[in-house]
Structure formats: structure tokens, C-alpha cells
C-alpha positions as CSV (number, residue, x, y, z in Angstrom):
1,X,0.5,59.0,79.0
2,X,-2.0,58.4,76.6
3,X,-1.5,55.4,73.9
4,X,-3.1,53.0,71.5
5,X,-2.0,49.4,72.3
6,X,-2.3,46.3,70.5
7,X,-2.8,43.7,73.0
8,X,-3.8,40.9,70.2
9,X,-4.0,40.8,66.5
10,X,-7.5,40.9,64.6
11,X,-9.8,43.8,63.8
12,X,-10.0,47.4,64.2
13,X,-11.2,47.0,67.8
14,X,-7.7,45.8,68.5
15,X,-6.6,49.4,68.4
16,X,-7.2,50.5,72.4
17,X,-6.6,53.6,73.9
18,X,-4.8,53.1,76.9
19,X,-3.0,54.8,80.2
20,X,0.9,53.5,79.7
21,X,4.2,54.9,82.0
22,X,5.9,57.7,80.3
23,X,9.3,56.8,79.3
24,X,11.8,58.5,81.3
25,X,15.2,60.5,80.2
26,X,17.9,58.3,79.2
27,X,21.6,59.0,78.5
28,X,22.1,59.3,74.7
29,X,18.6,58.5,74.3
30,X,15.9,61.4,73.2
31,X,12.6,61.8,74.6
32,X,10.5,62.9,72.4
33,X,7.0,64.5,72.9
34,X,5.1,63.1,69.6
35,X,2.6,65.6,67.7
36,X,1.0,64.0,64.6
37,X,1.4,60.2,63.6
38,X,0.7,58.6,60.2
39,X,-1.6,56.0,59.6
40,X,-0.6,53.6,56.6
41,X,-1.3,50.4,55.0
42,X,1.8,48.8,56.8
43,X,0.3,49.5,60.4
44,X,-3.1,47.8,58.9
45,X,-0.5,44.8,58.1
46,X,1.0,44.7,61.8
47,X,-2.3,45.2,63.7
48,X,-4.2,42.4,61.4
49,X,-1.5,39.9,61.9
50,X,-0.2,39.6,58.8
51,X,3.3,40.3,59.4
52,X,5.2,37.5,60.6
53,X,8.3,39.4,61.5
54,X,6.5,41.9,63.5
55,X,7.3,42.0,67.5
56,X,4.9,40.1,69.7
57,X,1.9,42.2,71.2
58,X,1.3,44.1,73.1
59,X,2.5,46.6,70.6
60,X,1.5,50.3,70.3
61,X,1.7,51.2,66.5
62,X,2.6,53.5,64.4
63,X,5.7,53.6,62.1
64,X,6.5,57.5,61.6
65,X,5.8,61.3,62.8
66,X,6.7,64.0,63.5
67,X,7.4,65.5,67.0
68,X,9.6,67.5,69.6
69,X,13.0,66.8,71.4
70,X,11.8,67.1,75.2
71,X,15.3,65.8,76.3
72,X,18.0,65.3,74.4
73,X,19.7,62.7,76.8
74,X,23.1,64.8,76.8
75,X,23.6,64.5,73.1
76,X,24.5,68.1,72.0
77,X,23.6,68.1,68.2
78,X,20.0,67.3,69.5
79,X,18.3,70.4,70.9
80,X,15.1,70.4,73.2
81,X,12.5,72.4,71.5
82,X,13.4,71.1,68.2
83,X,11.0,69.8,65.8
84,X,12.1,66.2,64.5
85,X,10.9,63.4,62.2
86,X,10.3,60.1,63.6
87,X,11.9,57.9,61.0
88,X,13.6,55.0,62.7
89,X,13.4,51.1,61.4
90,X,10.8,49.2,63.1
91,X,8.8,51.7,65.0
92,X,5.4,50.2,65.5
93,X,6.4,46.4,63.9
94,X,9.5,45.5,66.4
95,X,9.5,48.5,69.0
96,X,6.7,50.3,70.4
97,X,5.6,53.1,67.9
98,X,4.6,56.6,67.5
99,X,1.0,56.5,68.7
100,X,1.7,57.1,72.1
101,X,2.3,60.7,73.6
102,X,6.4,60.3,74.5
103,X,8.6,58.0,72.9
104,X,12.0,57.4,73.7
105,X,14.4,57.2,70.6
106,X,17.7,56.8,69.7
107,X,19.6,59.7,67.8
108,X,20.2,58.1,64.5
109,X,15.7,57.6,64.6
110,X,15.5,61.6,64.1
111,X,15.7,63.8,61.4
112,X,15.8,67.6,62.7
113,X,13.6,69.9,61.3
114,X,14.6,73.6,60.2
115,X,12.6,76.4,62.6
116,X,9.2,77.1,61.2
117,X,8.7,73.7,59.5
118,X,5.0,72.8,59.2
119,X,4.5,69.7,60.6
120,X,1.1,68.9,58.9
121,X,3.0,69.3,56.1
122,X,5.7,67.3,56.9
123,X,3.4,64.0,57.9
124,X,1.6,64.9,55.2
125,X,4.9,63.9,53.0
126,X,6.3,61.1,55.3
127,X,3.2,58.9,56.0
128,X,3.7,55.9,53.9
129,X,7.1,56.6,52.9
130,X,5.5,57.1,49.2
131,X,8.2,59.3,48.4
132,X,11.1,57.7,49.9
133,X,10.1,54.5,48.3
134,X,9.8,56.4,44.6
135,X,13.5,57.8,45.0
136,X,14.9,54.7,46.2
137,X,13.1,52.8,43.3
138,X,13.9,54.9,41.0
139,X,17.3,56.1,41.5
140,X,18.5,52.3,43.3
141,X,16.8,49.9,42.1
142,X,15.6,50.7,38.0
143,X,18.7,53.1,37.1
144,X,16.2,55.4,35.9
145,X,17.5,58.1,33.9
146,X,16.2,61.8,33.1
147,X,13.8,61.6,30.2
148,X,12.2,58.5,30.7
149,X,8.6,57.6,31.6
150,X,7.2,56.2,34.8
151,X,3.7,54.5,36.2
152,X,2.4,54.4,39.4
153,X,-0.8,53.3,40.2
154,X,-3.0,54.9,43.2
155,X,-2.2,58.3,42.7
156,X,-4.6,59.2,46.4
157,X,-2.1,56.8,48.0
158,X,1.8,57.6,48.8
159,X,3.3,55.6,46.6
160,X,1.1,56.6,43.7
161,X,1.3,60.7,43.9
162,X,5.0,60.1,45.8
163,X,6.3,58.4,42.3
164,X,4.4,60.9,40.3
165,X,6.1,63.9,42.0
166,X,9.6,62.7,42.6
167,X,9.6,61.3,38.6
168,X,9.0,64.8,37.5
169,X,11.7,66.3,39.8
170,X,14.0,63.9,38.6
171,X,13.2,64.6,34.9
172,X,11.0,62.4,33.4
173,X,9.0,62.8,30.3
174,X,5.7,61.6,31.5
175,X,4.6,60.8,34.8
176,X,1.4,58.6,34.8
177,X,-1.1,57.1,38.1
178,X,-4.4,55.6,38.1
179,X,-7.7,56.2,40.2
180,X,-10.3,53.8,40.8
181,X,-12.9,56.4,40.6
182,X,-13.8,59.1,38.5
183,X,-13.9,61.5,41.0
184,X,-10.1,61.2,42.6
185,X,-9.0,61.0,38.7
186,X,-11.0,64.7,38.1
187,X,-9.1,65.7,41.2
188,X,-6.1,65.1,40.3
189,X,-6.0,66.0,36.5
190,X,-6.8,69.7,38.0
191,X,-3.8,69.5,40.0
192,X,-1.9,68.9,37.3
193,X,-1.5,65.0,36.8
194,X,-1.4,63.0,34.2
195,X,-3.8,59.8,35.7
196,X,-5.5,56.9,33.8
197,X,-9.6,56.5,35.4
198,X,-9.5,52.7,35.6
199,X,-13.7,53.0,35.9
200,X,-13.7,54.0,32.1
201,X,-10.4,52.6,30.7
202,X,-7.8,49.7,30.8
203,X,-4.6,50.5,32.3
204,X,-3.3,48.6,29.2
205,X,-5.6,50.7,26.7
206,X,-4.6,54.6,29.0
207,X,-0.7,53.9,28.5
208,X,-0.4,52.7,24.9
209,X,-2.5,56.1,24.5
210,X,-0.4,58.7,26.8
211,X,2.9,56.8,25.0
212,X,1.7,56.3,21.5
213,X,2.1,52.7,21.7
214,X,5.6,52.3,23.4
215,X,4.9,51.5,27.4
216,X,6.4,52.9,30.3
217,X,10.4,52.5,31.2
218,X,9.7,51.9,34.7
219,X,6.9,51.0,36.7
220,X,6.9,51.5,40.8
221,X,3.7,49.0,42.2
222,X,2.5,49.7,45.2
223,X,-0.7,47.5,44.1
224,X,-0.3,44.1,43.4
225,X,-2.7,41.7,42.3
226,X,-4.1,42.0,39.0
227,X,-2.6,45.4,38.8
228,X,1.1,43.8,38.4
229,X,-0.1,41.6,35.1
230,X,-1.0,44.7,33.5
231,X,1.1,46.8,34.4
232,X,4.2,44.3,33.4
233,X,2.5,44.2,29.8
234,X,2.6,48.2,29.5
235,X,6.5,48.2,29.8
236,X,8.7,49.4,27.1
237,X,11.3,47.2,25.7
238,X,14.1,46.7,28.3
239,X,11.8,48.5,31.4
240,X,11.8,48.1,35.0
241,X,8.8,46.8,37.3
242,X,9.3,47.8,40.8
243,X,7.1,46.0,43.5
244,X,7.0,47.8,46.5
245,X,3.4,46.4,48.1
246,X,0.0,44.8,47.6
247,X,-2.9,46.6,48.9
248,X,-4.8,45.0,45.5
249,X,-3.6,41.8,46.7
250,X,-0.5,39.6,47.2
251,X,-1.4,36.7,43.9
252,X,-0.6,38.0,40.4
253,X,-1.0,36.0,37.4
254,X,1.4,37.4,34.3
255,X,2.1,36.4,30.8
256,X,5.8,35.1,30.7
257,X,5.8,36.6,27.0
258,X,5.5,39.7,28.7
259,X,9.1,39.1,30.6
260,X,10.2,37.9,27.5
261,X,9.6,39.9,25.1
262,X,10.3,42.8,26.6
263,X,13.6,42.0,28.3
264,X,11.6,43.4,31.7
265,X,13.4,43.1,35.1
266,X,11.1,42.9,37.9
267,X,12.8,44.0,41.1
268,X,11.5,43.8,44.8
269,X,11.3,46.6,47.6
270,X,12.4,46.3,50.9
271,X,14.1,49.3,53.1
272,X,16.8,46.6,54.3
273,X,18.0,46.7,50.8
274,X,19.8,50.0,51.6
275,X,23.0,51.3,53.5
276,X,22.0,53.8,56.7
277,X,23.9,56.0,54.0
278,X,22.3,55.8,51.2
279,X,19.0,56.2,53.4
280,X,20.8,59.6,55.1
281,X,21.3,60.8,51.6
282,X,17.7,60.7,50.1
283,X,16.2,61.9,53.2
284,X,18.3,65.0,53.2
285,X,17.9,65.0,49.2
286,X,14.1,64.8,49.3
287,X,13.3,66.8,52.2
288,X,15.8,69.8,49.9
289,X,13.2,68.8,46.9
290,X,10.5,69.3,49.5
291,X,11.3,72.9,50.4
292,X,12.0,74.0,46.6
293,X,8.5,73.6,46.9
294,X,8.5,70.1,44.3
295,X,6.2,67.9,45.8
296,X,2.4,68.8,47.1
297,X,1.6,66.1,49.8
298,X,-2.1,65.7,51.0
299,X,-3.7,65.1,54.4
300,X,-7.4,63.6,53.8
301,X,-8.2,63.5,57.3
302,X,-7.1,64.2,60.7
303,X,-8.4,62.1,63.5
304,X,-7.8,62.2,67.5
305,X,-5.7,59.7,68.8
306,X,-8.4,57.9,70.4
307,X,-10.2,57.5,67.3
308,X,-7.1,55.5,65.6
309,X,-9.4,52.3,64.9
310,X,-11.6,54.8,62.7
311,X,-8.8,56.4,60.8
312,X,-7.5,52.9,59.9
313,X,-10.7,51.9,58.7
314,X,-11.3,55.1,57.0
315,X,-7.7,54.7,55.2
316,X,-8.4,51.1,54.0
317,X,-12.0,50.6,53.1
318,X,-13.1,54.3,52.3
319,X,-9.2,54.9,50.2
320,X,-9.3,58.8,50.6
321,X,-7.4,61.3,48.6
322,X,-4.5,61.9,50.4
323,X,-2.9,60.7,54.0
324,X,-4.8,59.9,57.1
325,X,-3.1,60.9,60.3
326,X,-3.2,61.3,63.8
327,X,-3.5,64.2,66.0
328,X,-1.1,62.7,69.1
329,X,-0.6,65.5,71.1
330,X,-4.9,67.0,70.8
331,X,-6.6,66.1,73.6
């Protein structure tokens, strides 16, 4: 079968398209033929060599998809023919990944997919677990509560339009991103958002105007760097900053006045923070949000598998609009 392997960390080139075994049937295990593949920031981490937890190459990347069951391994409640996500912990960091034609998975890695499900659609909402990571921030970690307001920067990444989305299904007031350029922040006001155009105004200067002064309750960072200085200084009295990455960078410099005076907690992300339960229950709640028709993910691009060094690059140098994925199964 057809894959892209990491045999060492470094560049781009690093990402190979190579001739691997196909796994075979397993009992209890489910092979699964893979269709579309997400590229994030995260397998950019992994394949650079900048995540010391990550298993030793080779490696084949990849840390979600979507797919179908090919053999279900004897496990009834898994059909062949269906249509699953491919959402289990450490694909593509401690386990091979989903950039390869068949993987081999274990039942609790799948969520099954109801008949006529469009998968572009559904990469399109599970690449980068953007809105995974706003539910669980919001809901876990910063008690939000219906009526407040929210900031998430990047709305063209996951994180960024995932907050935005899953805020207003959850009943906030105001749900406000950022874009780096004019362009993606004209985009997105005519799809509705409410977004601050960092190229003509502060982040400090666009949310004392959208709150008349007051700052944000909670704030879900998916930047870093300089971003989380500023964006702990737009917080309300008593909010919430929630770091969840660092594709601005990994140093940030803030004001201790800023904690102080604002009574602001500052919480970290990780997915190991949460129960398989309480993981079960936003999956099932957000995919339900999904087909009430709530959220509006984006695919930029679609690329062939063997083009999965230019899709990376394109994700992290070029920053589309929207999710970058690939196209697994095309020949």
C-alpha cells in the first residue's frame, strides 16, 4: 500500500511516499481503508522534531480522517462498509498514522458515521481538532457560561473559526477572531464573523471597541507568542485564558498587573486532561451540533497523498483559509 513515511526528522523532504505491507485482519482489531487525511500544525510538530514524546521514526503521520471499515475483526457493532472517523490518541506521534492507505485500529479509535455523511465535510470539521479543543476549553476548563464573550485568534485556522462557532452554539454574546491579513478578515466578516484585521488594528485597540471597554470573559489561544500578552490584557475582570498551542511561538512576555488586576486564570490544554468519557460525550455532542447544521468548516485545499510535503508547507508558510487535507485513497 501506498504511504508517506518519516524515516528521520527535518524538513519537508522528510515526508516520502513509500511502498509499505498492508496490515492484515486482526481479531477485535478493524481494518480500515483510509479516504481523506488532515494535515495540521501538530503533524508539522512530529515531522520537524520538535516533539519529544513522539515515537521514534520511521513514522508515517497523520493524526485523524476519515475512512471505511474493510473488516471489522468480528466485532459486531462495527460494520464493513461503514464510514468512520479516525480519532484515536496518538495516531501519527506514537503509532503509525492515517497517511497510509489501510490502517489497522482498535474499536474505541472509531467514531461511526450515519449513511450519507459527507466526508469532505467531516475532515473538513475534524482536522486540527479546532472544535473539539473550543468545547473542551470552554465547557472544562473556563466554566464558561451562556452570555459571555470569547476570543480566538486565527479565525482561517481550527482553533480560531472552531471557538468562534462552538461559542455561538453555546450562547455567547460575542464571538471575536483575528486575521493577519485584510483579505481572510473581508472573508470572513461576509460569512458572518465578527474578526479584528490585526494589519490595521491592535488586538488590544479591536476588543475594548467590540466590548465597549470591558475585555473578553474567556480567551482560547491557539497562538502564542506575543499574541498571549495581549490577549491576557483584553480580559475582563475575573476571565479565563486558555492556551491550547503556539504556532506564533512558544516565548510570551506578559505584564503580571495584567494577572493581577484582573483576577485572570490562565489554564493549559492537553487532550490527556480528559476522561475517554468526557471525550465520548463532546464527540457525540458536537458531531449532533454539526448536523443541526451549527458549524461551517472549510477545506482550503486538497492535495494527493504523494504531494503531502507540499500540503504541509502550504498549511504553514502560505496559512490558507480553511483546512488542508489529503486525498488518501486518489490515486
Amino acid at each position: 500500500m501506498r504511504a508517506i513515511q518519516i524515516s528521520a526528522f527535518g524538513g519537508y523532504d522528510r515526508l516520502r511516499l513509500v511502498d509499505l505491507p498492508a496490515p492484515e485482519p486482526a481479531p477485535g482489531k478493524i481494518l480500515v481503508r483510509v479516504r481523506l487525511a488532515g494535515v495540521n500544525p501538530l503533524d508539522d510538530t512530529v515531522r520537524s522534531g520538535a516533539l519529544p514524546s513522539a515515537r521514534q521514526v520511521p513514522l508515517v503521520p497523520g493524526t485523524g480522517g476519515v475512512g471505511e471499515i474493510v473488516d471489522n475483526g468480528g466485532v459486531e457493532a462495527l460494520k464493513p462498509g461503514t464510514h468512520v472517523v479516525l480519532a484515536g490518541r496518538g495516531f501519527g506521534m506514537f503509532r503509525d498514522g492515517t497517511w497510509q492507505e489501510y490502517l489497522l485500529a482498535d474499536p474505541q479509535d472509531l467514531i461511526p458515521l450515519p449513511p450519507g455523511a459527507d466526508l469532505t465535510d467531516v475532515v473538513a470539521f475534524t482536522t486540527g481538532a479546532g472544535y473539539l479543543t473550543a468545547y473542551l476549553s470552554l465547557r472544562e476548563l473556563a466554566s464558561f457560561k451562556p452570555g459571555q464573550t470569547v476570543l480566538s485568534p486565527g479565525i482561517g485556522g481550527s482553533v480560531g473559526l472552531g471557538t468562534v462557532e462552538v461559542a455561538h452554539r453555546l450562547g455567547a454574546s460575542l464571538a471575536i477572531s483575528t486575521a493577519s491579513r485584510t483579505d481572510k478578515a473581508e472573508r470572513a466578516r461576509a460569512e458572518g464573523h465578527e474578526v479584528i484585521d490585526l494589519s490595521r488594528e491592535s488586538l488590544r485597540d479591536g476588543v475594548a471597541r467590540l466590548t465597549g471597554g470591558r475585555g473578553v470573559d474567556v480567551v482560547v489561544d491557539g497562538v502564542g507568542g506575543s499574541f498571549t500578552g495581549e490577549a491576557l490584557a483584553s480580559l475582563a475582570p475575573g476571565g479565563t485564558l486558555v492556551s491550547v498551542g503556539y504556532s506564533g511561538g512558544k516565548e510570551a512576555t506578559i505584564n503580571v498587573t495584567d494577572l493581577i488586576w484582573r483576577s485572570a486564570r490562565v489554564r493549559g490544554f492537553m487532550f490527556t486532561l480528559f476522561s475517554p468519557e468526557t471525550l465520548a460525550e463532546a464527540h457525540t455532542r458536537l458531531f449532533q451540533y454539526l448536523a443541526e447544521g451549527a458549524f461551517h468548516p472549510t477545506v482550503a485545499r486538497t492535495f494527493p497523498l504523494a504531494e503531502a510535503a507540499e500540503a504541509t508547507r502550504h498549511l504553514i508558510e502560505d496559512r490558507p483559509y480553511g483546512r488542508v487535507v489529503l486525498d488518501v485513497a486518489g490515486a
